[in-house]
Structures are given as structure tokens and as C-alpha cells.
TILUMVO-450173 format. One record per residue: residue number from 1; residue in three letters; x, y, z of N, C-alpha, C in turn. Coordinates in steps of 0.001 Angstrom, whole numbers, plus 500000, padded with zeros to 6 digits. Each point is the difference from the previous one (the first is absolute). Example, Ala and Ser with C-alpha at 12.3 -4.5 7.8 and 13.67 -1.06 7.14 Angstrom:
(1, 'Ala', (513190, 494310, 507800), (499110, 501190, 500000), (500900, 501200, 500000))
(2, 'Ser', (499650, 501050, 499280), (500820, 501190, 500060), (499230, 501090, 500730))
//
This chain:
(1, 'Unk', (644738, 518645, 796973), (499982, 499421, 501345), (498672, 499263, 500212))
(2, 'Unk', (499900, 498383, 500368), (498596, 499712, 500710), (499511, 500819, 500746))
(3, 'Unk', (498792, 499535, 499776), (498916, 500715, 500856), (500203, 499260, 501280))
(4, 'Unk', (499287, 500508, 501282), (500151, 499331, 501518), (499529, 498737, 499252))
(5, 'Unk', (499908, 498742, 500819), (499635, 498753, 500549), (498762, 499965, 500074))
(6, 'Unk', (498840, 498950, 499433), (499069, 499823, 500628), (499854, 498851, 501050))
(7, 'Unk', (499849, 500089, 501236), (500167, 498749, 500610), (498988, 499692, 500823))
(8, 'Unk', (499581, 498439, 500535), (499159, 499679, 500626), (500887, 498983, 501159))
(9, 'Unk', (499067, 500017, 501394), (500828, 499348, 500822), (498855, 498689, 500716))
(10, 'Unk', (500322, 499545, 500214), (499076, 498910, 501286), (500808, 498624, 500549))
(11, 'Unk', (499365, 499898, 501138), (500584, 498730, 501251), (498774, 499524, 500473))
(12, 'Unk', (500188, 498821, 500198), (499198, 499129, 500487), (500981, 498820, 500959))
(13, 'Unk', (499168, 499551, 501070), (500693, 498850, 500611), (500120, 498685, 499561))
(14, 'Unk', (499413, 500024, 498835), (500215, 498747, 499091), (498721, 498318, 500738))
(15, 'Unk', (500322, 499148, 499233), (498465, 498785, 500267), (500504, 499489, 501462))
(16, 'Unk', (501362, 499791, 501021), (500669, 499605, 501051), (499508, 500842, 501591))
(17, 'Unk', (501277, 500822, 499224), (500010, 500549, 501067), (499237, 500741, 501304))
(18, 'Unk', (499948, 500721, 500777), (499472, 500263, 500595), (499379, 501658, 500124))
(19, 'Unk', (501411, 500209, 500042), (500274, 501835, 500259), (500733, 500020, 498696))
(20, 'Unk', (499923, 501686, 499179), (500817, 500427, 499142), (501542, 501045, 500666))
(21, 'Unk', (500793, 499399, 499680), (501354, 500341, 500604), (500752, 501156, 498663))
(22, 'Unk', (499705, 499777, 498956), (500164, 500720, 499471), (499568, 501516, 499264))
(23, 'Unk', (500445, 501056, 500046), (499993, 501241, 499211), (500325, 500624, 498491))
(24, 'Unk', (499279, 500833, 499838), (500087, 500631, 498341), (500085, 501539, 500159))
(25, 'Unk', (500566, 500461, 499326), (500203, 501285, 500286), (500525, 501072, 498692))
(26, 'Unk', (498709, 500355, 500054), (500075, 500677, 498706), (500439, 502098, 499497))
(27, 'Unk', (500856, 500104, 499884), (500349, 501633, 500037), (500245, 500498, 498455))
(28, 'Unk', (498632, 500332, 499429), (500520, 500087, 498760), (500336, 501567, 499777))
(29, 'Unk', (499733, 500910, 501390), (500670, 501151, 499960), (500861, 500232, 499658))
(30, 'Unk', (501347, 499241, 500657), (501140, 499889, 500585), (500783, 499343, 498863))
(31, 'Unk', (499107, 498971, 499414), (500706, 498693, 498877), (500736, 499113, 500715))
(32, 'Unk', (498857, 499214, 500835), (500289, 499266, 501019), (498620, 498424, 500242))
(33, 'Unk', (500894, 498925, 499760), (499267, 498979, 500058), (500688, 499001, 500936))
(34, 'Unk', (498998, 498943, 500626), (500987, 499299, 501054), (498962, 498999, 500094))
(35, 'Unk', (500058, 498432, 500586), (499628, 499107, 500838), (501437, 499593, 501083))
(36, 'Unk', (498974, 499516, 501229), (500821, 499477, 500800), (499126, 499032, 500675))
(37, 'Unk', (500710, 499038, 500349), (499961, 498562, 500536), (500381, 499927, 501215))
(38, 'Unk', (499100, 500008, 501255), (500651, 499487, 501601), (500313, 498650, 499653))
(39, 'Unk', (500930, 499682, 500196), (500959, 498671, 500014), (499105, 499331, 500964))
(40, 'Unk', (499384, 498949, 499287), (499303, 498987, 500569), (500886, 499010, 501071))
(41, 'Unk', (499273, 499689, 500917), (500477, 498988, 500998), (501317, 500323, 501187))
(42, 'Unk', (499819, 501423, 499287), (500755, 500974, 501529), (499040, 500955, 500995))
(43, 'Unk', (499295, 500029, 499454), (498857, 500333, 501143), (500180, 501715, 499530))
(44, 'Unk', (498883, 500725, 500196), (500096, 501679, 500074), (499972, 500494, 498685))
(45, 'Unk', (500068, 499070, 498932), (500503, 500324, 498659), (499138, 501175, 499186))
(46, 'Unk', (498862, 500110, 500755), (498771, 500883, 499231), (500854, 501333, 501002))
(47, 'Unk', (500487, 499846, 500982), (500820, 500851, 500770), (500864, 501326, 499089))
(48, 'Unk', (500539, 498903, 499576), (501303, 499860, 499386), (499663, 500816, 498146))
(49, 'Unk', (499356, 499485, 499228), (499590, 500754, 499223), (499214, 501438, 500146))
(50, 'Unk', (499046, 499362, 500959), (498948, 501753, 500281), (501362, 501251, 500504))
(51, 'Unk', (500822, 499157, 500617), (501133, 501219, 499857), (500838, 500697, 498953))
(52, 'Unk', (500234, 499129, 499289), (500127, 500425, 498283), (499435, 500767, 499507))
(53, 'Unk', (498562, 499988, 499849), (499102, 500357, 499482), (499894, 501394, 500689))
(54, 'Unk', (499844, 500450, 500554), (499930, 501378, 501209), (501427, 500448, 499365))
(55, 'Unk', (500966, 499605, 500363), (501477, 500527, 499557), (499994, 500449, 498298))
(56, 'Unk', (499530, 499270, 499469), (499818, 500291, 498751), (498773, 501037, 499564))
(57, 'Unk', (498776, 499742, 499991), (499051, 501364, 500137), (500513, 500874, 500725))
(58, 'Unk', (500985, 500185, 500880), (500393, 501513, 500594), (501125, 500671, 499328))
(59, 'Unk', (500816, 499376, 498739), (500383, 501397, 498639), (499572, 500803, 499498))
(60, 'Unk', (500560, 501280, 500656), (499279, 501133, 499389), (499755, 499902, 498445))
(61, 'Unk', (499440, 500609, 499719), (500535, 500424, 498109), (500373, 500845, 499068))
(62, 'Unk', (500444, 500430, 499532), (500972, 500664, 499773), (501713, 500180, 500066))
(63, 'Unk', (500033, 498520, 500157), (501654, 499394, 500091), (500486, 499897, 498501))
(64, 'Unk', (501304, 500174, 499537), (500312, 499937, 498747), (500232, 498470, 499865))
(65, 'Unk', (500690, 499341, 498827), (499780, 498210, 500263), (501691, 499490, 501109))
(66, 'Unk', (500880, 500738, 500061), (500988, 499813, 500790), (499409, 499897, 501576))
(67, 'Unk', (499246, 501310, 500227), (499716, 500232, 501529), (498618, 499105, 500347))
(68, 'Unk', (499648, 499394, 498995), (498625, 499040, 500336), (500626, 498609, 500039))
(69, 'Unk', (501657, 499369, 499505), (500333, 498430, 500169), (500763, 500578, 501491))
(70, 'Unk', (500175, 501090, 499907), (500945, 500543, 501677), (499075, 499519, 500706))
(71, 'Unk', (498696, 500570, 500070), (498887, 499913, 501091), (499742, 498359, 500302))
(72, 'Unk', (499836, 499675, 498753), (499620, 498415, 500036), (501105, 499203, 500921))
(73, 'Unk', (500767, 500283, 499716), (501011, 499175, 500680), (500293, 500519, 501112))
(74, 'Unk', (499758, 501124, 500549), (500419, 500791, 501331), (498386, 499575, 500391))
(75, 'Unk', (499051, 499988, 500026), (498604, 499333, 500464), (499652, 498453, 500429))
(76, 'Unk', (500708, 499103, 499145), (499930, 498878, 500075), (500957, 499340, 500989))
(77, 'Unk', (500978, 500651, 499875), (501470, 499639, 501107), (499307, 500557, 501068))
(78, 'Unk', (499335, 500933, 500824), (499580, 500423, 500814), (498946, 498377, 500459))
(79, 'Unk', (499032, 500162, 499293), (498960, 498926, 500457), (500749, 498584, 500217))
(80, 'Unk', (500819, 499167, 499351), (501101, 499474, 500429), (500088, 499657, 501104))
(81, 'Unk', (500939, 501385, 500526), (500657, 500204, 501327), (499070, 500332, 500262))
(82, 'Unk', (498627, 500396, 500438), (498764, 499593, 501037), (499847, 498767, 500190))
(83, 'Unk', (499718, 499136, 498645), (499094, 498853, 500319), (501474, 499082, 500753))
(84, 'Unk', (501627, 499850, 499469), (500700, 499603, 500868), (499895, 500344, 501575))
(85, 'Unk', (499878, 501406, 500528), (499814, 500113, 501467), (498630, 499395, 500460))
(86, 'Unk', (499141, 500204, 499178), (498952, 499185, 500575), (499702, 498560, 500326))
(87, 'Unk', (500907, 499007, 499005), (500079, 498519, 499921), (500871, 500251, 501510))
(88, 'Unk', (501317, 500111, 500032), (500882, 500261, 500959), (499473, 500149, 501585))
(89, 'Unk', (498917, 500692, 499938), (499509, 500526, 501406), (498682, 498772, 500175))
(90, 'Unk', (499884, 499059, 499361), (498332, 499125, 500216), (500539, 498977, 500633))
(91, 'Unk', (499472, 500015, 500845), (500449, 498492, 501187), (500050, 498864, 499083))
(92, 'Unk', (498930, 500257, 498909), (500651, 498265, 499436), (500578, 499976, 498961))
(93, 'Unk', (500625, 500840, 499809), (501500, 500279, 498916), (499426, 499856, 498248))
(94, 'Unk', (500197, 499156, 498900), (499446, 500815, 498826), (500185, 500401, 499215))
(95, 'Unk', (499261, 500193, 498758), (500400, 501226, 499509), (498731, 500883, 499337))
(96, 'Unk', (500235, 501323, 499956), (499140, 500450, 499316), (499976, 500597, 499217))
(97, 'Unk', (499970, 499683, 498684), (500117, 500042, 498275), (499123, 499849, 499112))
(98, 'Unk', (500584, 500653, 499071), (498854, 500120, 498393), (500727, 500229, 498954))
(99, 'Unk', (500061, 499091, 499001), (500147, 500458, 498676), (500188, 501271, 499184))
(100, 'Unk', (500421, 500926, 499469), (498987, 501214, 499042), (501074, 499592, 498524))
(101, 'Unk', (498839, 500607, 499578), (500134, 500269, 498613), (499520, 501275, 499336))
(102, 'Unk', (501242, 501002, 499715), (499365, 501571, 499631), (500336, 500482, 498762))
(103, 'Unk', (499419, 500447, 498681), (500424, 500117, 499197), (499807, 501211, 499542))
(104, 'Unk', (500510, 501478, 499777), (500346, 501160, 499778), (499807, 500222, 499003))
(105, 'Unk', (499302, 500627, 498986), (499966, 500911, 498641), (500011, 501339, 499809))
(106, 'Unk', (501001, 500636, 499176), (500120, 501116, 500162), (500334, 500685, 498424))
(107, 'Unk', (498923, 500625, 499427), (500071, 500005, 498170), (500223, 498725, 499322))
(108, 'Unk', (501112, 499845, 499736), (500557, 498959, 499097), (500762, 498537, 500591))
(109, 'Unk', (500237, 500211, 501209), (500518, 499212, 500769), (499420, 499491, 501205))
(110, 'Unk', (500285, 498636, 500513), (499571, 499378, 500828), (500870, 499468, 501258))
(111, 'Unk', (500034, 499558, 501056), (501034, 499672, 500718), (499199, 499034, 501035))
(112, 'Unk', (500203, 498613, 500136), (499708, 499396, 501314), (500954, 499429, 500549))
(113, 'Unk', (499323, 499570, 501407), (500987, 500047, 501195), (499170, 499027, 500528))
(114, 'Unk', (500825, 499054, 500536), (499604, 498607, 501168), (500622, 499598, 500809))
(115, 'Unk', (499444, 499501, 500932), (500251, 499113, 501260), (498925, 498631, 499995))
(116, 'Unk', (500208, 498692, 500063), (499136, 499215, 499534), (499875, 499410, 499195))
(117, 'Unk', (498936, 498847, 499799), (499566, 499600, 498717), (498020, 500453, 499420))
(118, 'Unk', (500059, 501210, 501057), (499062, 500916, 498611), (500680, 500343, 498710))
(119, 'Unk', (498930, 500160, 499151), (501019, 499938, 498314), (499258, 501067, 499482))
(120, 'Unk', (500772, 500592, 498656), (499797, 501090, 499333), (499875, 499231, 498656))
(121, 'Unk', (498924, 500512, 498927), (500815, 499004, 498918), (499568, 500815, 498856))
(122, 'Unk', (499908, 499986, 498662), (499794, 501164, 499359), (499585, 498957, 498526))
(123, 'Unk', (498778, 500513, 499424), (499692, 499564, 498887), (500603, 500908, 499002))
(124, 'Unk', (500400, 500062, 498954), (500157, 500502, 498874), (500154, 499139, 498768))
(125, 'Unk', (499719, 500732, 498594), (499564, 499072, 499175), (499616, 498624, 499850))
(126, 'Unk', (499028, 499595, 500987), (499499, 498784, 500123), (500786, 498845, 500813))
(127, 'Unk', (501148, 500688, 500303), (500816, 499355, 500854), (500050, 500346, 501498))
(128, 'Unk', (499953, 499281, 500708), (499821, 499957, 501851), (501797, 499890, 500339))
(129, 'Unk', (500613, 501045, 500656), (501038, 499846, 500382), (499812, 499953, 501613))
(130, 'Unk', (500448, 499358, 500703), (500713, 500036, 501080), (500742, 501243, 500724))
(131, 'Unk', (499731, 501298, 500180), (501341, 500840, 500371), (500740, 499144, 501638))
(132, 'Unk', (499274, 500013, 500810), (500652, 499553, 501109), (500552, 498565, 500136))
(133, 'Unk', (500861, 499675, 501335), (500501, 499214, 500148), (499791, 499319, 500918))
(134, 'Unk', (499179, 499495, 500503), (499848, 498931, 501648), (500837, 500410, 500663))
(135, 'Unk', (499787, 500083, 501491), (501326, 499873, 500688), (499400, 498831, 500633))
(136, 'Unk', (499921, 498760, 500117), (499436, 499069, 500781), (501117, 498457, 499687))
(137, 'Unk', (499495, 499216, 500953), (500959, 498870, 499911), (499606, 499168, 498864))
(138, 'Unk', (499054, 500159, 498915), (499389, 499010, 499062), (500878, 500816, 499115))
(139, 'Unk', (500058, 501478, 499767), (501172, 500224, 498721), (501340, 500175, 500306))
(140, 'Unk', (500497, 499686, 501144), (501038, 499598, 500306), (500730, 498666, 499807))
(141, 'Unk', (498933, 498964, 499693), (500137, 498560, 499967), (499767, 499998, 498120))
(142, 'Unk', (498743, 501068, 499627), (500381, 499805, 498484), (501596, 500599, 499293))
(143, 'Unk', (500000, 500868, 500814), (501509, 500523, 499523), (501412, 499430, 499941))
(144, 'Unk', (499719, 498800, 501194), (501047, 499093, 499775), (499524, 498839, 499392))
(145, 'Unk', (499166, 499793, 499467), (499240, 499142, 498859), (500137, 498339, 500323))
(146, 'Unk', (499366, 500677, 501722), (499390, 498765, 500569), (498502, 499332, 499674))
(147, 'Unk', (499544, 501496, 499566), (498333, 499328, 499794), (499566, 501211, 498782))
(148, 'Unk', (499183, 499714, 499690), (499459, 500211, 498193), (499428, 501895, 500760))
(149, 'Unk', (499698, 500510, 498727), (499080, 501553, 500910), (498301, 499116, 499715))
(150, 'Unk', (499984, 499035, 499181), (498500, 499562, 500211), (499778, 499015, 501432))
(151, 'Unk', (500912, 499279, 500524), (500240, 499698, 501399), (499596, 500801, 500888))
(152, 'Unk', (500977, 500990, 499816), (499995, 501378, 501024), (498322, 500453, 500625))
(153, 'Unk', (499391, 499990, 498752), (498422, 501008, 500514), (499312, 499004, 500709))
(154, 'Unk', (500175, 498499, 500276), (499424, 499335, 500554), (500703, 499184, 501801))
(155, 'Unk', (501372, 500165, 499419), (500843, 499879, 501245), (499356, 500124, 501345))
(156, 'Unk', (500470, 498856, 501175), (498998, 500052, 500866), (500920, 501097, 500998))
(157, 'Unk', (501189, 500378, 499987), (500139, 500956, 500208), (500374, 501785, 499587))
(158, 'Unk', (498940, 499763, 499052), (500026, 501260, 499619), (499760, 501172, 500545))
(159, 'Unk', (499138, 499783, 501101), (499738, 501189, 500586), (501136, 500767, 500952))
(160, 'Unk', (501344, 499248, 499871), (501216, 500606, 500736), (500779, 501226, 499503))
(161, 'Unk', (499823, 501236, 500155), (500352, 501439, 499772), (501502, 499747, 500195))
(162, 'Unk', (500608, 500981, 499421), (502024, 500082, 500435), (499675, 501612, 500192))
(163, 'Unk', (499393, 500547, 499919), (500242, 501398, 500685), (498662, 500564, 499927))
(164, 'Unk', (499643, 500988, 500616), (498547, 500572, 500505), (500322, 501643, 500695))
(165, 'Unk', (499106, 500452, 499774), (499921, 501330, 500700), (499654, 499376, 501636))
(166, 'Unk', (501231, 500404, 500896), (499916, 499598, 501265), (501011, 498263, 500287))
(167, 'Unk', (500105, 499269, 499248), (500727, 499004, 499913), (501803, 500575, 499777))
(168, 'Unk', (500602, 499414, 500835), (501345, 499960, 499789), (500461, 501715, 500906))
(169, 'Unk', (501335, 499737, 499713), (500506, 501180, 500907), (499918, 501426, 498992))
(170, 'Unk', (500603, 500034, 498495), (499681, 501364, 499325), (499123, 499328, 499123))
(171, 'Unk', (499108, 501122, 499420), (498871, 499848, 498837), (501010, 500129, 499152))
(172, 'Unk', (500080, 499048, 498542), (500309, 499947, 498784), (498579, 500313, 499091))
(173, 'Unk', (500140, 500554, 499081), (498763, 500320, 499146), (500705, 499824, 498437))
(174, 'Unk', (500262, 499351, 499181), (500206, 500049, 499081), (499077, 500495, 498943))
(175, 'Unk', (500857, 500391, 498922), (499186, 500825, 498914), (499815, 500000, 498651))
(176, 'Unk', (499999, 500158, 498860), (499734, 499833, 498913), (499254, 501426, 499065))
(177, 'Unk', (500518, 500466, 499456), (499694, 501191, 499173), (499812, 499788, 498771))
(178, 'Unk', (499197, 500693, 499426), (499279, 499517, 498036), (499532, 501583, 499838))
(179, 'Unk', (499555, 499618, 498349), (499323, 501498, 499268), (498871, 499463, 499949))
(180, 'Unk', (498980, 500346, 499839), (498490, 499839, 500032), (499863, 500402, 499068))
(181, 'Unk', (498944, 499178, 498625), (499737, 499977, 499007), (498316, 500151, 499800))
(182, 'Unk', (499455, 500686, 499480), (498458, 500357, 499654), (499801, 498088, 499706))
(183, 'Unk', (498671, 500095, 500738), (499475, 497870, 499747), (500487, 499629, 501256))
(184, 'Unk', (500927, 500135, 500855), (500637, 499690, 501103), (498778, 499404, 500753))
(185, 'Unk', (499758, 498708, 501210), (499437, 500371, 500767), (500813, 498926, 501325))
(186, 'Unk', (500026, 500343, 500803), (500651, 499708, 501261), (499305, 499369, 501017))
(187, 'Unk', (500584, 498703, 500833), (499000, 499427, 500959), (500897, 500226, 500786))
(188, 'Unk', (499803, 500172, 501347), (500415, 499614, 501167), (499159, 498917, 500719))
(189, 'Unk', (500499, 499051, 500654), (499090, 499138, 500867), (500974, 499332, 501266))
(190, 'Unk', (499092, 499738, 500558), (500611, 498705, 501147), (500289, 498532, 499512))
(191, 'Unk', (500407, 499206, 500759), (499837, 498711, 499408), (499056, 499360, 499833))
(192, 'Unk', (498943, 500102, 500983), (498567, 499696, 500010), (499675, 500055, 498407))
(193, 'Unk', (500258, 500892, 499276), (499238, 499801, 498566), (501203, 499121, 499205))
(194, 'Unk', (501281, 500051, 499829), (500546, 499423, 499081), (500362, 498350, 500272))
(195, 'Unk', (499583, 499510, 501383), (500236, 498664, 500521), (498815, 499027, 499128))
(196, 'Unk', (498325, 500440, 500053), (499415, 499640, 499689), (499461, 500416, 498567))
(197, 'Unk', (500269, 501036, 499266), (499970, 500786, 499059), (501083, 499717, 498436))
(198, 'Unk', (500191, 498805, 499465), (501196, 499957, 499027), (500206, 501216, 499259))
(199, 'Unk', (501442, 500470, 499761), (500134, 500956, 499301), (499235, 500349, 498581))
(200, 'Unk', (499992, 498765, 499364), (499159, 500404, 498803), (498839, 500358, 499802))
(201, 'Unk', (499243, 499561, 501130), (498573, 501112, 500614), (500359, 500807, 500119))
(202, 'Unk', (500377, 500250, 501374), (500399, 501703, 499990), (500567, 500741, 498733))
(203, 'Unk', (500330, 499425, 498922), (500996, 500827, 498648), (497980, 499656, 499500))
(204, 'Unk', (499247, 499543, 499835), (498895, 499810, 499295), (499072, 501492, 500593))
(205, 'Unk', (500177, 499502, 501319), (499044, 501718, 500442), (500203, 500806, 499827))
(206, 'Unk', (501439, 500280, 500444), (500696, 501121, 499611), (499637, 501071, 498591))
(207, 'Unk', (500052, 498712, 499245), (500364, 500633, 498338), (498353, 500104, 499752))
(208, 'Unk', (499019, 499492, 500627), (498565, 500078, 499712), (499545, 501399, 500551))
(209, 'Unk', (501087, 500354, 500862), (499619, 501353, 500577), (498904, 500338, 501057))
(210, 'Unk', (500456, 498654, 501074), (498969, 499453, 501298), (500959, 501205, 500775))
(211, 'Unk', (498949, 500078, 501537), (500623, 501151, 500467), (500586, 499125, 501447))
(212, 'Unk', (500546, 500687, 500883), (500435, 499143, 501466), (498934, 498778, 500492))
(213, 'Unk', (498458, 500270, 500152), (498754, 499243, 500209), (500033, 498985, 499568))
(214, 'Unk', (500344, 499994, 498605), (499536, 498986, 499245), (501118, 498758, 500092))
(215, 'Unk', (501505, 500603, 500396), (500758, 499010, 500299), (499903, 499390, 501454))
(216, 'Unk', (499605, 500782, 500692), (499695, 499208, 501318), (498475, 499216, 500149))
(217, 'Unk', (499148, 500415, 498930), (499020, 498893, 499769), (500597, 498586, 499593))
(218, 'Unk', (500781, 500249, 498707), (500371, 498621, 499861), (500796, 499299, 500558))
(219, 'Unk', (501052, 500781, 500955), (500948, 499108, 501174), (499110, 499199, 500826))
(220, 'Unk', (498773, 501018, 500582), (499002, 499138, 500388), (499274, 498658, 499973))
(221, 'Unk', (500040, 500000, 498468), (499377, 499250, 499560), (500714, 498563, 499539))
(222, 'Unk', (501272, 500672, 500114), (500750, 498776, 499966), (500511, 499504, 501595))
(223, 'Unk', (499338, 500539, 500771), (500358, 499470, 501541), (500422, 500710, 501058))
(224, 'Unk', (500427, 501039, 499224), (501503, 501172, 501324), (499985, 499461, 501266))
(225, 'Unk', (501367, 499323, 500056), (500216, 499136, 501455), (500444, 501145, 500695))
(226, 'Unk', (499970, 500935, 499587), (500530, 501436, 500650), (499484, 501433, 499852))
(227, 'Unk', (500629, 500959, 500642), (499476, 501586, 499994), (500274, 500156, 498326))
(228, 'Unk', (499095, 500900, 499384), (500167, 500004, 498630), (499830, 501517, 499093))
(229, 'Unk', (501386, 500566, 499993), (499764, 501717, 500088), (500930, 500196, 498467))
(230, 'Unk', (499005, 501039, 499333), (500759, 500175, 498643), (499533, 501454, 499619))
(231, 'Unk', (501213, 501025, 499702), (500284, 500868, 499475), (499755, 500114, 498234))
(232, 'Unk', (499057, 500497, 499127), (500381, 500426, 498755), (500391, 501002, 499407))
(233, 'Unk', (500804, 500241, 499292), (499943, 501535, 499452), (500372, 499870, 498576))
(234, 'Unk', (498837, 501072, 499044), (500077, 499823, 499101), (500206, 501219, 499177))
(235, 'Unk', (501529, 500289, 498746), (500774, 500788, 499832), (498957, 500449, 498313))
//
């Protein structure tokens, strides 16, 4: 069986912006990793994640891996249906949403879960995979192979979400399950790092064995028109 995860976390508001809207959230008690993204340009969005984030640090531990994707999903549907009554009740209508991205390890196995286009992605043997899937209108438009996925990261509307913790009437969280292999190491991030960040950097740090810091130095450095939050964990 692997040994736990070693992981490192950090966020920054990136070279733009103003305020950091986004969260990291790290439970390596539990075997629990996450970023989340307040959905920019709906207002509250740091709202909207810091509620995530609280919902998520409050799993006990000591859940087996069944009663810890129960919790996840009975936690997140809750915050949801807050941040929906809360958009609902604001005189100037709204919404108030965030991204997450949570990815579960438990011995030999792994499991993530999304809402968003925060991404999970997983190096192994020198190769950078992708686990997640956008939910946003730029891979909706690559999927009907209106526009290229190298289009996509630059698209001027990319920043348009198709589902969010708090967006829409039920939370969908889709998922993806794998075995975890010794060498493994795992990113989670926002878009903030992979907009300005080409994948083959990130597959360069990765495999150099840079820790969360060092990738949000170089998003930096290449501009971050945005909040810029990245999860590592290394198997």
C-alpha cells in the first residue's frame, strides 16, 4: 500500500486582480484535497468558496472511504442550497458560486469530484493527464468541435462556468475514480494557473518535483490575469 501523500498547497490573487476569491483546503487526515473558485463576475464569490472550505474542514475523521464521498456530497449539496437561498433573498438578484475541485485518496485508490472548471490532473510516468472535465461553455463548444482545446484556454469567453457549487437548481458533481501508483503526483488548481500556465510547464514542474509555490510563482510570472490556487500531492 502507498504511503500517505506528501502535499503542498498555496493561493495567491494573481498580477490583476484585486481580492483573492479563491480557497485551498488541505485534510491530509481525512485524505482530503480541494481548491475552489468564487465564480468571478457574480459578485460574493470569495463568499461562496470560504463556504466550501468551512464545509469541507468540518469532516470528522475517521469515516471509512464510502461514508467520507457520503459526507462530501451530503456537505456540498447543503452549501449549495445556502448559497441558492442566499442569491434568492439579495435585492439585486445574482448568483453566488464557486467552482471546487476535491480529490480523495484512500490506500491505493483515488476518487475526484467536480463542479466547474477547477481541474485535477495527474502526472505519471512523465506523462500529464487531464483527470477532469470542464464544465464551462469553451468545452462545450470544443466538444462539438467548434473551436480547437488550444482555442479554448484563450477564448474570450472562457470564463463562463455550466455548473458551480450554488449555480443552477441541483448540484451535479461528477466523478472519476483510479488506483494510485507509487511516483504519482496530483495537481489540483483553479483556472487562474492553467489559463496562463501551458500544460507542458506545468508537466515540466511537476516532474522536477516543484511544490504548489513554485507553480504559482511561475503563473505569476507569466501574468495571472486571475486568482491563482494550486494543490500538490506527492505519492
Amino acid at each position: 500500500m502507498p504511503e500517505p501523500p506528501i502535499s503542498s498547497a498555496a493561493t495567491d490573487k494573481g498580477m490583476v486582480r484585486k481580492r483573492n476569491e479563491d480557497q485551498v483546503i488541505c485534510r491530509p487526515d481525512i485524505g482530503l484535497w480541494a481548491v475552489a473558485d468564487g465564480a468571478g463576475g457574480h459578485g460574493s464569490g470569495d463568499v461562496a468558496s470560504a463556504a466550501i472550505a468551512e464545509a469541507l474542514g468540518a469532516i470528522p475523521p475517521g469515516l471509512t472511504a464510502a461514508e467520507m464521498l457520503a459526507q462530501l456530497r451530503l456537505r456540498l449539496s447543503a452549501v449549495h442550497q445556502e448559497l441558492t437561498e442566499q442569491a434568492a433573498a439579495r435585492e439585486q438578484g445574482g448568483t453566488i458560486a464557486s467552482t471546487v475541485v476535491v480529490l480523495l485518496i484512500r490506500g491505493e485508490h483515488y476518487a475526484a469530484l467536480w463542479a466547474g472548471d477547477s481541474r485535477a490532473y495527474l502526472l505519471r510516468g512523465g506523462m500529464l493527464l487531464r483527470v477532469t472535465r470542464d464544465h464551462s461553455l469553451v468545452q462545450e463548444m470544443v466538444d462539438a468541435g467548434t473551436i480547437t482545446a488550444e482555442e479554448a484556454e484563450h477564448h474570450p469567453r472562457g470564463n463562463i462556468i455550466t455548473r458551480a457549487v450554488g449555480g443552477g437548481d441541483e448540484l451535479e458533481l461528477d466523478k472519476v475514480v483510479g488506483r494510485v501508483e507509487p511516483g504519482d503526483r496530483f495537481l489540483l488548481c483553479s483556472d487562474g494557473l492553467f489559463k496562463d500556465l501551458p500544460e507542458a510547464e506545468i508537466a515540466a514542474l511537476l516532474s522536477a518535483g516543484r511544490d504548489a509555490a513554485a507553480l504559482i510563482a511561475a503563473a505569476n510570472a507569466a501574468g495571472a490575469r486571475d486568482n491563482v490556487s494550486a494543490v500538490v500531492l506527492a505519492v
